[in-house]
N, C-alpha and C positions, 0 to 999 in steps of 0.2 A: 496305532491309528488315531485315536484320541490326542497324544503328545501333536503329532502333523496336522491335525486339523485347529487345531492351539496356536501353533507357530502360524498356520499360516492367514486363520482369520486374527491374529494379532501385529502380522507382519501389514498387513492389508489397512488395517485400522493406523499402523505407525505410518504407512504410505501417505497417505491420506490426512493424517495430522501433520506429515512434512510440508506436506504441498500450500495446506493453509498457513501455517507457518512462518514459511517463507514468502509466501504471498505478502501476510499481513504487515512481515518485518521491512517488506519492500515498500507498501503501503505507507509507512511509518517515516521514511527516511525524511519527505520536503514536507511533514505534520511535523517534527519535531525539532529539525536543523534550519532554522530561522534563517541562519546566515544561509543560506539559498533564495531565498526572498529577498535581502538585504542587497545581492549582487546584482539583482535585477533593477533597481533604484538609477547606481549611475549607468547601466547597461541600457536600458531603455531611455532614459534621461528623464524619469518621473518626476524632476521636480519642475521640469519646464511645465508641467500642468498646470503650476499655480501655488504649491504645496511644498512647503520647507521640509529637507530628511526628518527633521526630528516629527513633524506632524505624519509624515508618513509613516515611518519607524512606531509612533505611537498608535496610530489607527490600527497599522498590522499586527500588532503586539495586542490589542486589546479585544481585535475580533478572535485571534489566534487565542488568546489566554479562554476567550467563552467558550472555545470548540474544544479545546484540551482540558480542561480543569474543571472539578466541579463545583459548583454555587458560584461562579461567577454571572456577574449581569453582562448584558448584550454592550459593548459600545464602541466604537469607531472615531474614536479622540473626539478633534475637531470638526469633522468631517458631518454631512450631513446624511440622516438615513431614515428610509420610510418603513409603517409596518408589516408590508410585503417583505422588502429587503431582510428584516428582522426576521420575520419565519422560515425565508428562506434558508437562513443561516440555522437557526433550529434544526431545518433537518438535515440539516449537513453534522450538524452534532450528534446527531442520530446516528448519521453514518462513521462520525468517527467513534464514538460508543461501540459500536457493534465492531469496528473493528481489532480496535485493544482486548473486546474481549473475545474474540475470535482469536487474538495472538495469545492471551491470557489461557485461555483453553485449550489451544490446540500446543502451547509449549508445556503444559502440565501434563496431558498426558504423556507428549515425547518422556519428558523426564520420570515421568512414573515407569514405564516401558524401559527405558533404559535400567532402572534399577530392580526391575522385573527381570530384565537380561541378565545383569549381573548376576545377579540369585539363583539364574540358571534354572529358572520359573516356565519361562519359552528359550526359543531360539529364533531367526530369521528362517524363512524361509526362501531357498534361493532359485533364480533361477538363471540358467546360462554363466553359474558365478555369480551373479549381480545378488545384493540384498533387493530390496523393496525403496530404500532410496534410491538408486540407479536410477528406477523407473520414474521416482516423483519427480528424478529432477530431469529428465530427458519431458513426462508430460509439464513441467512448471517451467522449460523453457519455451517451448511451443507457444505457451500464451502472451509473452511480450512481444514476440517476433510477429503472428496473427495481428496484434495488434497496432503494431509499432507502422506496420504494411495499410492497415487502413486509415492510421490517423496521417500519415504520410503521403497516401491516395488523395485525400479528400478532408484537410485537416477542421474545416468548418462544421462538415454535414459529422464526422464523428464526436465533435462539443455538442451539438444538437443530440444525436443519437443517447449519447453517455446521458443527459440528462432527462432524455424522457425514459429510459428503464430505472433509472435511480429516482428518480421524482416523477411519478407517472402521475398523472392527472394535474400536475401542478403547472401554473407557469410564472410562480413569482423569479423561479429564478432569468427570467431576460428584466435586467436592471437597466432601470431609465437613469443616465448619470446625474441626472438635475436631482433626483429626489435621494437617490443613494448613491452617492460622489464616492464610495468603498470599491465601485467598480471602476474607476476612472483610474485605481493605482494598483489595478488587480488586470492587467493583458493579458488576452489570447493566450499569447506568447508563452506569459510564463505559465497559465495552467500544461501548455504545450511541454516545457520543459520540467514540470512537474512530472508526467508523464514521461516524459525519457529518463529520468533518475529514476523513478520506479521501475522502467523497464530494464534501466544500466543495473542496478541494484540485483533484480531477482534472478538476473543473466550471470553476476558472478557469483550469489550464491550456487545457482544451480551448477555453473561449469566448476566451482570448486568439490562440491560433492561430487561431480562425475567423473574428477581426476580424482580425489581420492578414493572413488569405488574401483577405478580401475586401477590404479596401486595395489589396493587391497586384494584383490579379484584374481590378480599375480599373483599374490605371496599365498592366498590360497589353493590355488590349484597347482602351485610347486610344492606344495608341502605333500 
């Protein structure tokens, strides 16, 4: 009884860490693959703004290097920026803080668990066949699809929405482009298709675990 109730509050906890997980990993992909930014340059035609690639290139690279790295100072090349803009940016460093280490913690335990399985410490606890990933990734697809539907509906009011629970009380983040020119080469657009790579992203994580749950889910119940 004791072994069952092991596996299956430990199966619960590995669910649960997949789900963040992959969330976060998905999170991850347009923070750290630059050349997704870069595409958006001659796709949108950024430099008829006013702004040569290399000043763009550099602005993005340097707001980008403050939100990833740490002891970096704030700056946006040539470009000009106010101290609203500035804080805004602050807390978006916040949020990408919390999110590495949300992947940070939630991939440590996976990997302790797993080598906890190994050792034959617990087991999964299954149900219908399925492990406990099954589930994380049938609920961790549900949530790009919900979302994908209301930024699709109404793609303006959901940039609005997303930033007043992420930044609640705040409103430095609506930039006036005269004072902070960083949003002049930052579009809609592309926060838009920021959002669909993360949602393309966590959509093939999740359907590859669900095909290999049900591979697996086969060879177990022929056995």
């Amino acid at each position: 009884m004791e072994n069952k109730k092991l596996n299956l509050a430990l199966s619960i906890v590995f669910g649960v860490a997949l789900v963040f997980f992959m969330l976060t990993v998905s999170i991850g992909l347009p923070i750290y693959n630059r050349w997704f930014y870069y595409l958006h340059i001659d796709a949108y035609d950024l430099t008829s703004l006013g702004y040569t690639r290399e000043e763009i290139i550099t602005a993005f690279r340097e707001v980008m290097n403050y939100l990833t790295l740490p002891g970096v100072e704030f700056g946006t090349g040539s470009l000009k920026y106010s101290s609203d803009g500035m804080a805004h940016f602050a807390d978006v460093k916040g949020l990408f803080n919390l999110n590495i280490i949300v992947l940070i913690v939630s991939g440590a335990i996976l990997l302790t668990l797993f080598i906890l399985k190994k050792k034959k410490i617990w087991q999964f606890s299954y149900y219908k066949g399925f492990s406990p990933a099954f589930f994380s990734a049938i609920f961790a697809i549900v949530l790009p699809l919900v979302l994908g539907v209301l930024v699709a509906i109404d793609p303006d009011n959901a940039f609005t929405v997303f930033h007043h629970i992420f930044f609640p009380g705040k409103t430095n983040w609506v930039f006036n482009p005269y004072y902070d020119e960083i949003i002049r080469i930052l579009p809609q657009e592309f926060f838009i298709n920021c959002a669909i790579f993360i949602g393309a992203g966590l959509i093939a994580f999740t359907v590859a675990v669900i095909v290999v749950e049900i591979v697996f889910r086969k060879k177990r119940l022929a056995k």
